[in-house]
C-alpha positions in Angstrom: -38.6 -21.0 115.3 -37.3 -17.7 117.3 -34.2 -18.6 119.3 -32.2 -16.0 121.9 -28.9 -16.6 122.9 -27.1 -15.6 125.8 -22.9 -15.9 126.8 -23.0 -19.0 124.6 -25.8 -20.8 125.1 -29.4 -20.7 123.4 -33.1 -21.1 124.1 -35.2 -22.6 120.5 -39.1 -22.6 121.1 -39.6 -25.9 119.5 -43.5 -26.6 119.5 -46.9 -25.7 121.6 -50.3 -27.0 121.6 -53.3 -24.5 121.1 -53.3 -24.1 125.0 -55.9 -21.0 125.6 -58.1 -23.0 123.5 -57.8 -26.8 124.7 -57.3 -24.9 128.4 -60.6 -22.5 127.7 -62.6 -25.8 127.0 -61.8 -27.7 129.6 -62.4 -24.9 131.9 -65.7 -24.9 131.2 -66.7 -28.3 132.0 -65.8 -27.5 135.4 -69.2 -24.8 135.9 -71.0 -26.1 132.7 -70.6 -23.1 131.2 -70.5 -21.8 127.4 -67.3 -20.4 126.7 -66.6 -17.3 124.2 -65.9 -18.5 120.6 -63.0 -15.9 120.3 -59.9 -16.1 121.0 -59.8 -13.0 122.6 -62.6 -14.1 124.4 -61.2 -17.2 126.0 -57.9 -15.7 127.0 -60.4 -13.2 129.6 -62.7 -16.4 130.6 -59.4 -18.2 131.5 -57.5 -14.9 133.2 -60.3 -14.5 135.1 -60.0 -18.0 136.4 -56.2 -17.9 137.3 -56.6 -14.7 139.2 -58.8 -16.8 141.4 -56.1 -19.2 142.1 -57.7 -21.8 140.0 -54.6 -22.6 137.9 -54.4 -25.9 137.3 -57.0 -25.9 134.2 -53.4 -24.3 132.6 -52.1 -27.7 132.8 -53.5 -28.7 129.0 -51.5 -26.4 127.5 -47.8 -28.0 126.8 -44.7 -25.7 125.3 -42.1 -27.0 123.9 -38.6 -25.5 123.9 -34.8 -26.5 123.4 -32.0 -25.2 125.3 -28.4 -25.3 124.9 -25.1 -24.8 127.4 -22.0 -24.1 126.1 -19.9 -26.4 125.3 -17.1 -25.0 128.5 -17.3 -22.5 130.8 -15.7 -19.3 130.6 -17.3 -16.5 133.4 -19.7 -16.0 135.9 -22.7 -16.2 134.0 -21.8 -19.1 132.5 -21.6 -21.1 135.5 -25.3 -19.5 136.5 -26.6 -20.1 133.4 -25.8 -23.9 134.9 -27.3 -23.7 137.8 -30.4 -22.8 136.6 -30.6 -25.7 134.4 -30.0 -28.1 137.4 -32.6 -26.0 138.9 -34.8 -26.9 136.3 -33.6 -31.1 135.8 -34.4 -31.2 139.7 -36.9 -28.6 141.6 -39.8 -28.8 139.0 -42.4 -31.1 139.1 -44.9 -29.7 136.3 -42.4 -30.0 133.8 -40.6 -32.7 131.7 -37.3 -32.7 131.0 -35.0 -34.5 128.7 -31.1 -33.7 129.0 -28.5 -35.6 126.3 -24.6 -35.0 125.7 -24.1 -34.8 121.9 -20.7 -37.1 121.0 -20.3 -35.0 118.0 -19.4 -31.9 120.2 -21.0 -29.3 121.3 -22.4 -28.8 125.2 -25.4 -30.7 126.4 -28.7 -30.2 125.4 -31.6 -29.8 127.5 -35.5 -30.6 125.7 -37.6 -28.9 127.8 -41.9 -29.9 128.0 -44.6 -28.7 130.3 -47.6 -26.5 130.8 -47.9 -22.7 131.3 -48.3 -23.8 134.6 -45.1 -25.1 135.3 -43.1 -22.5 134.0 -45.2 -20.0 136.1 -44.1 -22.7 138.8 -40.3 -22.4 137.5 -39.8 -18.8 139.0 -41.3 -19.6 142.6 -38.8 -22.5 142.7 -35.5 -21.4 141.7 -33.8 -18.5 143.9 -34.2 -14.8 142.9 -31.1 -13.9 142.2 -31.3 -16.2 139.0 -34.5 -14.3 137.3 -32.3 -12.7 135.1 -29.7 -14.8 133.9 -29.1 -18.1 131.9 -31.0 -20.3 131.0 -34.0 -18.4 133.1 -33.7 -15.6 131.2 -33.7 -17.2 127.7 -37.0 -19.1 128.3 -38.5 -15.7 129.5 -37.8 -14.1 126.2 -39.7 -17.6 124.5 -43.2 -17.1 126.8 -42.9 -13.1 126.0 -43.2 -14.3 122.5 -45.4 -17.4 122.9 -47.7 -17.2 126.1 -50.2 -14.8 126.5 -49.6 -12.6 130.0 -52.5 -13.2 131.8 -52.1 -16.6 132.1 -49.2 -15.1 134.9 -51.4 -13.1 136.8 -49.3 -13.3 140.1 -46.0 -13.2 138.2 -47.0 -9.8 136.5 -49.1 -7.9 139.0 -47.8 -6.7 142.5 -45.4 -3.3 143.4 -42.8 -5.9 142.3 -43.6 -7.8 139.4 -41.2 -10.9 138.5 -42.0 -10.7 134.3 -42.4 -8.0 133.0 -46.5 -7.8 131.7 -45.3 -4.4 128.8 -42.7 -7.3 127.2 -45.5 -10.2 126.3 -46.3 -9.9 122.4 -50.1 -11.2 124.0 -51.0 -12.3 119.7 -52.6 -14.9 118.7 -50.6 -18.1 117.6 -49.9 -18.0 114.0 -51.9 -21.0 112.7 -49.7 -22.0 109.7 -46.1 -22.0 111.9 -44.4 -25.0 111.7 -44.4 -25.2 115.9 -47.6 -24.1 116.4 -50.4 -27.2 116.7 -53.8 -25.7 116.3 -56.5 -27.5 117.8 -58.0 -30.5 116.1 -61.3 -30.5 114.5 -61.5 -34.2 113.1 -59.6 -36.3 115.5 -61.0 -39.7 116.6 -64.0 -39.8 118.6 -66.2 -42.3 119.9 -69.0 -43.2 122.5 -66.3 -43.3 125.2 -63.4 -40.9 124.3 -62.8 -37.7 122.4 -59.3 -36.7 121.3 -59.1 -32.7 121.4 -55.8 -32.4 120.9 -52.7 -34.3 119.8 -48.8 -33.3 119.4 -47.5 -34.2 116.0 -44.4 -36.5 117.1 -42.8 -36.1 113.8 -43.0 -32.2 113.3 -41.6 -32.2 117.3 -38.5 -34.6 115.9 -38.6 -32.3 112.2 -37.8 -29.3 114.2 -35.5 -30.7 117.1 -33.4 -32.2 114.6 -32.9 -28.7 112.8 -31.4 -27.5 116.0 -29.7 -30.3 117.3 -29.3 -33.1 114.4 -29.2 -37.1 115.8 -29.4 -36.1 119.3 -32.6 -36.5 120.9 -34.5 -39.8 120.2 -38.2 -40.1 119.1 -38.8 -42.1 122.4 -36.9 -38.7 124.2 -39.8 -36.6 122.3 -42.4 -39.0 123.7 -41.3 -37.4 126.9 -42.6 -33.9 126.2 -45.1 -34.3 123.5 -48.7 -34.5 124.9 -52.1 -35.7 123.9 -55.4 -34.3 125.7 -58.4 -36.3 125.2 -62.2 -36.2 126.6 -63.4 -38.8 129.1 -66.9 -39.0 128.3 -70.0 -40.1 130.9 -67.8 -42.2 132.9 -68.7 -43.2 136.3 -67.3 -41.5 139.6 -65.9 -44.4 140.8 -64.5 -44.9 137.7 -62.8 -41.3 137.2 -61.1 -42.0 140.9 -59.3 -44.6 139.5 -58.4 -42.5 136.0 -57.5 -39.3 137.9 -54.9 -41.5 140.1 -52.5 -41.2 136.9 -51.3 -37.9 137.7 -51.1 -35.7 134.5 -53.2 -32.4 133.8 -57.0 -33.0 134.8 -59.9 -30.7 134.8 -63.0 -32.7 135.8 -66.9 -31.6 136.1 -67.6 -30.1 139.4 -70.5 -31.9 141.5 -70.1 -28.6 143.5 -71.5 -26.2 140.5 -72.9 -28.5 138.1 -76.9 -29.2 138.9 -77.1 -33.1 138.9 -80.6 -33.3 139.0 -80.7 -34.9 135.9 -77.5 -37.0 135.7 -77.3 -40.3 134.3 -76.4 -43.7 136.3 -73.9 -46.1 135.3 -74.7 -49.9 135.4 -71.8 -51.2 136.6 -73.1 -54.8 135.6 -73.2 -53.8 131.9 -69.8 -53.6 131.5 -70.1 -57.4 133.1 -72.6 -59.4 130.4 -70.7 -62.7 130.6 -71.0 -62.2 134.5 -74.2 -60.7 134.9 -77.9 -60.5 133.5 -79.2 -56.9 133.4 -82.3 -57.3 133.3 -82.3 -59.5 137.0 -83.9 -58.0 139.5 -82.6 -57.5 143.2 -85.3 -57.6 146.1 -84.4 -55.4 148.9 -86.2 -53.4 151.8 -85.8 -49.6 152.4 -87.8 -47.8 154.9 -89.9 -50.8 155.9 -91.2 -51.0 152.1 -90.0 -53.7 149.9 -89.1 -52.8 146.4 -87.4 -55.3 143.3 -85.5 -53.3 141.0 -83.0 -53.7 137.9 -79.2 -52.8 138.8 -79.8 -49.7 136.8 -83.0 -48.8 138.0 -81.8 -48.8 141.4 -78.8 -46.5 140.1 -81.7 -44.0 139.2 -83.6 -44.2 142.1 -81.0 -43.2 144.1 -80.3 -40.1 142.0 -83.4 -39.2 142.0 -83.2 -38.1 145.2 -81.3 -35.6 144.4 -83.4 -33.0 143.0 -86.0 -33.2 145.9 -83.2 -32.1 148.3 -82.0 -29.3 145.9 -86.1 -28.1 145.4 -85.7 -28.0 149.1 -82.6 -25.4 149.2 -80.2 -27.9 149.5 -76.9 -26.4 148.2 -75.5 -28.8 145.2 -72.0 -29.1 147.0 -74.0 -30.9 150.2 -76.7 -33.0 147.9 -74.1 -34.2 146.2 -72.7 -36.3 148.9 -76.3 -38.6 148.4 -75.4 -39.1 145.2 -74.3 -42.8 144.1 -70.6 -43.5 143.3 -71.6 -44.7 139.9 -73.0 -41.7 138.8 -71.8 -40.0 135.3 -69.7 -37.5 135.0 -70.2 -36.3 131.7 -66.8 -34.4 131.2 -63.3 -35.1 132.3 -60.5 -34.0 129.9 -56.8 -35.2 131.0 -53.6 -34.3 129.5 -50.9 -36.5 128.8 -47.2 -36.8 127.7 -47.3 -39.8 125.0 -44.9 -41.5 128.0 -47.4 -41.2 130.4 -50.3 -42.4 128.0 -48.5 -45.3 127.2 -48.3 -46.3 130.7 -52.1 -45.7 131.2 -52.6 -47.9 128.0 -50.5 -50.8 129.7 -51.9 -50.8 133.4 -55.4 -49.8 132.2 -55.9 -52.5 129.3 -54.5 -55.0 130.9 -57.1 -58.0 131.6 -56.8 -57.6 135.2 -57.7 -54.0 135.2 -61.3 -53.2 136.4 -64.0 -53.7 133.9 -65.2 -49.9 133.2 -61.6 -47.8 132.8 -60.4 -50.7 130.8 -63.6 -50.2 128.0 -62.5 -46.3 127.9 -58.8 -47.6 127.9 -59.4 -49.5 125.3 -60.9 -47.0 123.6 -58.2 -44.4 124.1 -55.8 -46.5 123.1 -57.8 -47.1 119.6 -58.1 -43.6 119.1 -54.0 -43.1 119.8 -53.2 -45.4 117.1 -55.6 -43.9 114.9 -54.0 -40.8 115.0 -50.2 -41.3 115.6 -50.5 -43.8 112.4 -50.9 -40.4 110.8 -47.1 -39.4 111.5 -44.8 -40.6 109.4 -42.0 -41.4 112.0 -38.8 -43.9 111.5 -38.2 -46.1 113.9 -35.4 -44.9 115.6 -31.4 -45.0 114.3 -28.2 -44.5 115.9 -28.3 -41.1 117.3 -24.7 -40.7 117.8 -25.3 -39.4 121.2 -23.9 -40.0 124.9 -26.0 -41.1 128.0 -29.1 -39.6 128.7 -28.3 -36.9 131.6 -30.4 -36.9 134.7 -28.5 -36.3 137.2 -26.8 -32.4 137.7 -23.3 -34.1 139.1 -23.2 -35.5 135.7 -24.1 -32.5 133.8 -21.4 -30.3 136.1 -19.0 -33.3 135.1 -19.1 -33.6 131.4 -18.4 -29.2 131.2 -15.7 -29.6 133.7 -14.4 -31.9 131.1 -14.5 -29.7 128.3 -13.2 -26.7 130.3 -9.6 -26.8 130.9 -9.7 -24.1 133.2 -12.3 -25.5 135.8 -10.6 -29.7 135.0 -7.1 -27.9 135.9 -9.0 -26.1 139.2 -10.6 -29.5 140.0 -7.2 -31.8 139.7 -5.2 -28.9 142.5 -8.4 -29.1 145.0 -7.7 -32.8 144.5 
């Protein structure tokens, strides 16, 4: 694991998904398009993408990487090294971060978890004149190695370019490293849900605990590891309710995609001690009368569809005629395990609406399947202080440890 250090402290990339791959493919769900089978060729699909502003496909990707202060404070760049890490605990909302004070000594210790997007998000939401110092600077020397540069398109381009597009090693991720995750080829699948990717929890903890031994908790890691997984031909209405747990999404597009042959779900069959499918419903339309199954109404109404785009309709208007309940064949989400947990708790819960439940369910299912894979202890007494959240508390615990600044603070008193 490369680490830089700087006036004391240092920056550890801990672990990272196979982003330009998990990002490439759920790109192209979005236009229904084949993407290249190359690497090579996936990191131009997706840079042409984010120089279009369409950025947030980045969010599948997750980079992992460990930061520590010193343990006092002893100059000027020291004490902007700290700022930037409040910076980062407060200003950033792509990223997720997990700050602990070791008892055993040392200064705190800052796990850091988020998509390329968020660190591209990291240097449009701290001030300038901290681009080049602390803890900023340390994690620019980890996405030289790590990220490719054209997922930074307007951090690299311009007259005056914020990172520096000459310093990016731009290679493909070394397969066999013991932080890299490569995309998974046999991971659970089912009628409902495909898992595409999956942080190993226990390599995450392996590797922290190198760094910085019984100080971060597995249930910390749960933070900043992430799982992506494929929603498969799940209704509309039902992907309104899935997309409302905010986490990286890339969905089909009704705007590109041609619907004329899209797929109706019954929202009765996810009903059968409720309903009988197979019931028809008389109704009137036009002054005719028709009596029609649940689902074959479904597919008379989206059939519909492809008359008005034979007739020069443009998809992004016909789709508006479409039913609610209509598929959507693709919709990949990102999650931290924290946040997937919490899906898994509101979203299989009894009371939760029949259809995301059956794909919660089966979610859940597949998350067990594979994190019974990781052999990780339950965990022990980690010999550390209170989790840090809070930047008075961080600026508290160095003042402490620095009799310099403590003597300063007791004369202002």
């Amino acid at each position: 694991m490369p680490a830089v250090k700087h006036i004391g402290s240092d920056c550890h990339t801990i672990y990272m998904n196979d982003g330009i791959r998990i990002c490439a493919r759920a790109c192209s769900c979005c236009w229904d398009k084949t993407i290249p089978e190359d690497y090579e060729g996936q990191v131009n699909y997706l840079a042409r993408r984010c120089k279009t502003g369409h950025t947030s496909v980045l969010e599948h990707s997750n980079l992992i990487v460990l930061y520590r202060l010193p343990n006092t404070l002893v100059s000027r760049e020291d004490i902007i090294q700290l700022q930037t890490a409040i910076d980062f605990l407060g200003n950033n909302r792509y990223l997720n971060t997990v700050a602990r004070m070791p008892k055993n000594g040392g200064g705190p210790c800052i796990l850091i978890g988020g998509s390329y997007r968020g660190f591209d998000d990291v240097y449009h939401s701290v001030s300038d004149s901290v681009h080049n110092y602390g803890m900023l600077k340390l994690i620019t020397e980890q996405l030289y190695q790590h990220v490719n540069s054209m997922m930074f398109p307007d951090l690299t381009d311009g007259d005056t370019p914020i990172l520096n597009k000459d310093s990016f090693l731009d290679a493909e991720p070394d397969a066999v490293s013991d932080y890299f995750n490569p995309i998974g080829t046999n991971l659970y699948e089912d009628d409902k849900v495909k898992f595409i990717s999956i942080d190993n929890i226990e390599q995450i903890k392996r590797n922290v605990d190198r760094i910085c031994p019984n100080t971060f908790s597995i249930d910390d890691i749960a933070k900043v590891a992430s799982a992506t997984i494929l929603f498969k031909d799940m209704s509309r209405t039902g992907t309104h309710q899935l997309v409302r747990h905010r986490n990286g999404i890339t969905q089909e597009s009704q705007r590109y995609v041609d619907y004329s042959h899209a797929a109706f779900a019954d929202p009765l069959a996810f009903k059968p001690e409720k309903y009988d499918v197979d019931k028809k419903y008389d109704f009137e339309f036009g002054g005719q009368k028709f009596s029609m199954t649940s689902m074959e109404l479904g597919e008379s109404i989206i059939g519909i569809y492809h008359y008005l785009i034979d007739q020069g309709m443009m998809k992004e208007d016909a789709r508006s005629f479409l039913p609610g309940n209509v598929k959507c064949r693709r919709l990949y989400m990102t999650f931290t395990y924290k946040t997937l947990l919490k899906f898994f708790e509101l979203r299989c819960h009894p009371a939760a609406q029949a259809e995301i439940r059956s794909f919660a369910m089966s979610a859940r299912k597949g998350f067990e399947t594979e994190t019974e894979k990781f052999k990780v202890e339950p965990d022990k007494n980690t010999g550390v202080d209170e989790i840090i959240s809070d930047k008075e508390i961080i600026m508290e615990k160095i003042i402490e440890n620095t009799p310099e600044l403590n003597k300063e603070e007791k004369e202002n008193d």
